[in-house]
Each structure stands twice: as structure tokens, then as C-alpha cells.
C-alpha positions as semicolon CSV with decimal commas, in nm:
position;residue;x (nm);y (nm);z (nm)
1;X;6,483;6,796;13,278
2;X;6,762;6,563;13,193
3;X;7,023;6,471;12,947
4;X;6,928;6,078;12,958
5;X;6,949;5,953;12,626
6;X;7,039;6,109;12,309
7;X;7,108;6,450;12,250
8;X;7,011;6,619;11,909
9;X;7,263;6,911;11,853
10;X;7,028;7,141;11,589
11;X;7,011;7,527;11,500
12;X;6,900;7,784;11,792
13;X;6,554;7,903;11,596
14;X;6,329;8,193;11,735
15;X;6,064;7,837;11,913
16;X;6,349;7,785;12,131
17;X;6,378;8,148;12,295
18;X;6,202;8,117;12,571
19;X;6,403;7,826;12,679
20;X;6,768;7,938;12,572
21;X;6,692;8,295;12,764
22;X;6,540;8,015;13,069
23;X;6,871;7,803;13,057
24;X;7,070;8,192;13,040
25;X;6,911;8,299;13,328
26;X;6,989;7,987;13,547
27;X;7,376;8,008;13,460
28;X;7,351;8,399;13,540
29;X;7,180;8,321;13,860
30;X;7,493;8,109;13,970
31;X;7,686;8,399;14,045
32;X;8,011;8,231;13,819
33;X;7,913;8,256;13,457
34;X;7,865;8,632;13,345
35;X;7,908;8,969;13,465
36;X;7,530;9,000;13,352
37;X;7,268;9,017;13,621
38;X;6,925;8,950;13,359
39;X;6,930;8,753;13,053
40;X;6,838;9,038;12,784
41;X;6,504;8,991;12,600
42;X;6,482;8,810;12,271
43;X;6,508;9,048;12,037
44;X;6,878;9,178;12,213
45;X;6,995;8,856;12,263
46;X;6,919;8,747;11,885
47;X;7,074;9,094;11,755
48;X;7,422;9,078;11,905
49;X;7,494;8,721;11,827
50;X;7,602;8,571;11,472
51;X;7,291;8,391;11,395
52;X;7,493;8,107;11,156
53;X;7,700;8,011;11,487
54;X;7,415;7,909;11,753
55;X;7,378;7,551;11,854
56;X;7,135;7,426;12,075
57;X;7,146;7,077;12,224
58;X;6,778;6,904;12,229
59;X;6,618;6,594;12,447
60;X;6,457;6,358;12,289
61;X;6,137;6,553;12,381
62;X;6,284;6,889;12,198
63;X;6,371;7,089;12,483
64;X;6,675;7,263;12,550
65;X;6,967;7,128;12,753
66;X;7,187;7,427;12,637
67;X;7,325;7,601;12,401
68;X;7,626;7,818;12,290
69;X;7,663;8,146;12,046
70;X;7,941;8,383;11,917
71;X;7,954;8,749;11,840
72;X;8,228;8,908;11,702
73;X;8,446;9,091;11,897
74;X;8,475;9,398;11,664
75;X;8,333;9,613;11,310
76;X;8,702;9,632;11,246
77;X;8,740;9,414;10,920
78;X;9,076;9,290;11,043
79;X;8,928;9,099;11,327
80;X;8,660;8,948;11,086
81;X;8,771;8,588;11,189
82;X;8,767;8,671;11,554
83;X;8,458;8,620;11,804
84;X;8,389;8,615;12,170
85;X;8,164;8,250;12,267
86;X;7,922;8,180;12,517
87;X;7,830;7,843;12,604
88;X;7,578;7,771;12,848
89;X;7,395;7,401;12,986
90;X;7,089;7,332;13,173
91;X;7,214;7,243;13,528
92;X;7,031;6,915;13,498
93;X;7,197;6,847;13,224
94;X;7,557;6,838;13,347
95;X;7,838;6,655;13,328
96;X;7,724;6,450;13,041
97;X;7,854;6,570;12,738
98;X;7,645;6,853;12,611
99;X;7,890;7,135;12,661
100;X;8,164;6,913;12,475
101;X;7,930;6,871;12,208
102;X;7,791;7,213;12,212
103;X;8,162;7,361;12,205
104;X;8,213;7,097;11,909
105;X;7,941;7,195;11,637
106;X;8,037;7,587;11,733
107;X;8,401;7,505;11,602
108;X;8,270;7,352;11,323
109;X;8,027;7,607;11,207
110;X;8,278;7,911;11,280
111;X;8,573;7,722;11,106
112;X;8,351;7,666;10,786
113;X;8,281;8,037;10,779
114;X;8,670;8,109;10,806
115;X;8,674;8,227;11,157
116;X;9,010;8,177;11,275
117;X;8,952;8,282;11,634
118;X;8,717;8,197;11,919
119;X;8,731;8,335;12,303
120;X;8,599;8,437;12,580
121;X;8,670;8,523;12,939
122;X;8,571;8,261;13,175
123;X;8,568;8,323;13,585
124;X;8,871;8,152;13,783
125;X;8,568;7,970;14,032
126;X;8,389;7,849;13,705
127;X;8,646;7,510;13,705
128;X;8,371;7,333;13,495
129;X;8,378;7,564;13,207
130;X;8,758;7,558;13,245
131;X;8,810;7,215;13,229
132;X;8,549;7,193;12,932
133;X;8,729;7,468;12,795
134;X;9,079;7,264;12,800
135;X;8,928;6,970;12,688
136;X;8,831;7,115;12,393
137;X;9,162;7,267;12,270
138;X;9,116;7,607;12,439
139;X;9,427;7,753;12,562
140;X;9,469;8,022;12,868
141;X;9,614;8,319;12,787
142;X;9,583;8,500;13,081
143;X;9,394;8,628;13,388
144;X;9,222;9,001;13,327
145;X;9,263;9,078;13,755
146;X;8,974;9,298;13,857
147;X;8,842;9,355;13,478
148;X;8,505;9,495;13,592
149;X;8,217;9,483;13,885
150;X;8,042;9,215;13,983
151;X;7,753;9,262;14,255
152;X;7,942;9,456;14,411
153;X;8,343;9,338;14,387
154;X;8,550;9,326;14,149
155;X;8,627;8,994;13,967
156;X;8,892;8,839;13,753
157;X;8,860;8,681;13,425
158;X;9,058;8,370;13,268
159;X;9,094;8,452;12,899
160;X;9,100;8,146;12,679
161;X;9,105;8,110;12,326
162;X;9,117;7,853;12,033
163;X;9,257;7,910;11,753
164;X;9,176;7,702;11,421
165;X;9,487;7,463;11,314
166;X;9,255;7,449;10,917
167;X;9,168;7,857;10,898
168;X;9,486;8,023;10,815
């Protein structure tokens, strides 16, 4: 798999799961990305995730390089316009732009629904997703120390966010 060529940025339907949860699974398995050990089944990952805020970034040949999702970050109506983001990229498809432009149609798409808000806690060794992170507007607010266990040690979190300049 490779990014070579154009990349289609479309919406994450139910014919790509087996491939988003594939693409999941290789970021979880690099020890940097989540604190979660298994990428959930279908069914859980399409329940806890906004299902108007899911791009996925296509080859030429339709399969996916990666793709990002929110879900809000609480029921409580005041934080309506407020949701935690995952993006996530094939590892052969690094470095070329598909996180940028993954990152890019999920602002869009939450700032036309009047979300105000996006973050998410990244890991200090995950410099890639920091850097993409900056590049795309995100600020850092602050390091969580030890905010939970990770096989077997406790871990720090960056928090970043971005907040919309048009959604007031």
C-alpha cells in the first residue's frame, strides 16, 4: 500500500470497516498512539463516534490510507460544540500529506455543524502527530503526567486543541 498519486478524501461508510479497524490496529500496535490495546469491533467503533465527522483518505484503487473521527466529549448540552479526534494513517502512507488532509476535511465538517472545539491527548514520543497537530493550528495546552496505564507504566499525555476562529 502506498500514497503515490492522488488521494480521494470521501465519507468513512460501513465497506470500509474492515480496513479503518486494519489501519486502527497498526497505529495501536505501535505502542505511541492510544492507550487501547485492540481496535474494538465495528459495531463499537461506529457507535461512539459522530458518524457526520469521519473522513477517510482513498488510493486511487479505493483503499484506505487513513482516516480520522470525533466523538464528543460529553451528554452535557453545554459542551455540545466540543469533541475529542482521532486521526490515524496507514504507515505506508506517511509523510505525504494524508494526515494534513485528513485533519483538514474533519475541521471542515465539525465547523459546519457548529462545533467550536476539537482535542485530543496525543503521547509526548508520538512527534509525528505533534508536529501534524501544530501544523494544523492545534495548540498545546498541557501535559496530563501519568494520566492512566499503559502495558504496564504509566504514560503522559500532550493535550492539544483547536479551537474554530468562524464558530463563536
Amino acid at each position: 500500500m502506498t500514497a503515490d498519486g492522488p488521494v480521494r478524501i470521501g465519507r468513512m461508510r460501513p465497506e470500509h470497516a474492515e480496513q479503518v479497524l486494519a489501519v486502527y490496529q497498526l497505529g495501536i500496535d505501535s505502542g505511541d498512539a492510544t492507550f487501547e490495546t485492540t481496535a474494538p469491533s465495528w459495531e463499537a467503533f461506529d457507535a461512539a463516534r459522530l458518524p457526520d465527522h469521519r473522513p477517510v483518505a482513498l488510493d486511487r484503487a479505493g483503499r484506505v490510507l487513513g482516516w480520522a473521527a470525533v466523538a464528543p466529549v460529553s451528554t452535557r448540552r453545554a459542551y455540545a460544540g466540543v469533541v475529542e479526534h482521532s486521526v490515524y494513517v496507514h504507515p505506508d502512507a506517511r509523510g505525504r500529506g494524508v494526515g494534513a488532509a485528513l485533519l483538514d476535511a474533519l475541521i471542515t465538517s465539525t465547523e459546519a455543524a457548529g462545533i467550536w472545539t476539537i482535542q485530543s491527548g496525543i503521547f509526548p514520543e508520538n512527534t509525528a502527530s505533534l508536529a501534524l497537530h501544530d501544523r494544523a493550528g492545534f495548540r498545546r495546552i498541557g501535559t496530563r503526567e501519568r494520566i492512566a496505564r499503559h502495558h504496564g507504566r504509566w504514560r503522559d499525555v500532550i493535550l492539544v486543541e483547536r479551537r474554530s476562529p468562524t464558530v463563536l
